[in-house]
C-alpha atoms as one frame of an Amber mdcrd trajectory, in Angstrom:
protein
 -17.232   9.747 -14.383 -20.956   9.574 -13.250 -21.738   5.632 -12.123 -24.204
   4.135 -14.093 -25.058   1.868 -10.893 -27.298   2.036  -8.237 -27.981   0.036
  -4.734 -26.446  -3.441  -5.039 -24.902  -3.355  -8.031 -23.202  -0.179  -7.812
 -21.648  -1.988  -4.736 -21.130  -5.228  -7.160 -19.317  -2.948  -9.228 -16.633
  -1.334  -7.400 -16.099  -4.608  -6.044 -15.346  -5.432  -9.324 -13.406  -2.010
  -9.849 -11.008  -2.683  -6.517 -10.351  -6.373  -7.886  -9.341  -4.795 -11.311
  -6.809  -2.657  -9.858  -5.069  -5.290  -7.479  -4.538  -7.187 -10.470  -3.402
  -4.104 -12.533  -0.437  -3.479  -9.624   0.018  -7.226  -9.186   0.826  -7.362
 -12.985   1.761  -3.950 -13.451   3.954  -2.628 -10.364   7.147  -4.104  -9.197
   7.514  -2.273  -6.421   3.913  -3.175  -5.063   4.753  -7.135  -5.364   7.540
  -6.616  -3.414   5.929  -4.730  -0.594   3.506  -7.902  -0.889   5.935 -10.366
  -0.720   7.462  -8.550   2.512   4.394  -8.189   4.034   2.890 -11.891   3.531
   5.928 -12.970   5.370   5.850 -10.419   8.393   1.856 -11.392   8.286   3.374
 -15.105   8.630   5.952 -14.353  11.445   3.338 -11.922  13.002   0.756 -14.850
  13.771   3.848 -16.671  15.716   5.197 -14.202  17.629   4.259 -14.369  21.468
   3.406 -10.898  21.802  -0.282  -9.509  22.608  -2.951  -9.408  19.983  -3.337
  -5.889  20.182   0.518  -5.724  19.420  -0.108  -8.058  16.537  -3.015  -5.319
  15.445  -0.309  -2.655  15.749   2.191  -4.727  13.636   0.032  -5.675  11.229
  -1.213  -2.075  10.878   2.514  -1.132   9.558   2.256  -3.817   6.778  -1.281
  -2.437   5.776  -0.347   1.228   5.912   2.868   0.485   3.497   0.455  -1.660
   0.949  -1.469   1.614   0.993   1.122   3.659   0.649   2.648   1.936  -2.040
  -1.208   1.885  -3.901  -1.553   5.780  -3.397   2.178   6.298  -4.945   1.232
   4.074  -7.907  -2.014   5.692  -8.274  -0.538   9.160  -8.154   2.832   7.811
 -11.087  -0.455   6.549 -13.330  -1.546   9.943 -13.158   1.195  11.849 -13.956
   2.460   9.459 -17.046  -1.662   9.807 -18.597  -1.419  13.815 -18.156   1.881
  14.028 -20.008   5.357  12.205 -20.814   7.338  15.279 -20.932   9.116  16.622
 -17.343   7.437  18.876 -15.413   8.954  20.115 -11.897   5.179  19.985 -10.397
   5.186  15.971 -12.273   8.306  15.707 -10.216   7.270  16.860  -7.022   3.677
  14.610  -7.328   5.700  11.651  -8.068   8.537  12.206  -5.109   5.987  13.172
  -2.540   4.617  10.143  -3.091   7.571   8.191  -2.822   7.872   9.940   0.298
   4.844   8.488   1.390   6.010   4.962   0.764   9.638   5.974   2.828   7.361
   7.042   5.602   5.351   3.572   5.802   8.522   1.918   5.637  10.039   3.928
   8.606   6.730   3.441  10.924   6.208  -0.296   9.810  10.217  -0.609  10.563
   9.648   1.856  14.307   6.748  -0.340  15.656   8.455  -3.597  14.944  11.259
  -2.572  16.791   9.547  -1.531  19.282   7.318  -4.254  19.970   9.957  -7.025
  18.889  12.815  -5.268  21.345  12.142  -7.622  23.975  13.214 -10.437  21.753
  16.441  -8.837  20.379
């Protein structure tokens, strides 16, 4: 698709394009409300913890990179369900590589917690 924007209002407009999409997943997406929910509280416990800021950057960085995650998966499933309904192993492998990519936020979001929360266990 060729933008029909230029300068400031292309800008304007994928402003407007991001905004569309959070509230696509927000409505849309289960699994991406939950990985909100989870990560407004760890935001919330985050600010209170006596650790660092740079270890709060780091821990904050987990919850970010599993939002992502969980936004490429969903963008990759949209994908796959507009091509075509019917299974396909390479539909399959799309889809489960990028639920592997939401298992792999989860383990380093769950890894750097631990690690910089250890002291507290």
């Amino acid at each position: 698709m060729k933008h029909q924007y230029k300068g400031f209002k292309r800008i304007l407009s994928a402003f407007k394009n991001s905004f569309d999409g959070l509230k696509y997943v927000i409505r849309e997406e289960e699994a991406f409300r939950q990985d909100l929910v989870v990560c407004a509280i760890l935001f919330i416990v985050t600010y209170f913890l006596p650790v660092l800021k740079v270890e709060k950057i780091i821990l904050c960085s987990g919850m970010f990179f599993v939002l992502f995650a969980e936004l490429t998966n969903s963008a990759i499933e949209a994908c796959i369900d507009r091509i075509s309904s019917e299974w396909h192993a390479l539909s399959k492998a799309a889809k489960d590589i990028g639920s592997l990519l939401v298992l792999i936020s989860f383990i380093y979001l769950i890894f750097v917690w631990t690690m910089i929360c250890w002291k507290f266990l």
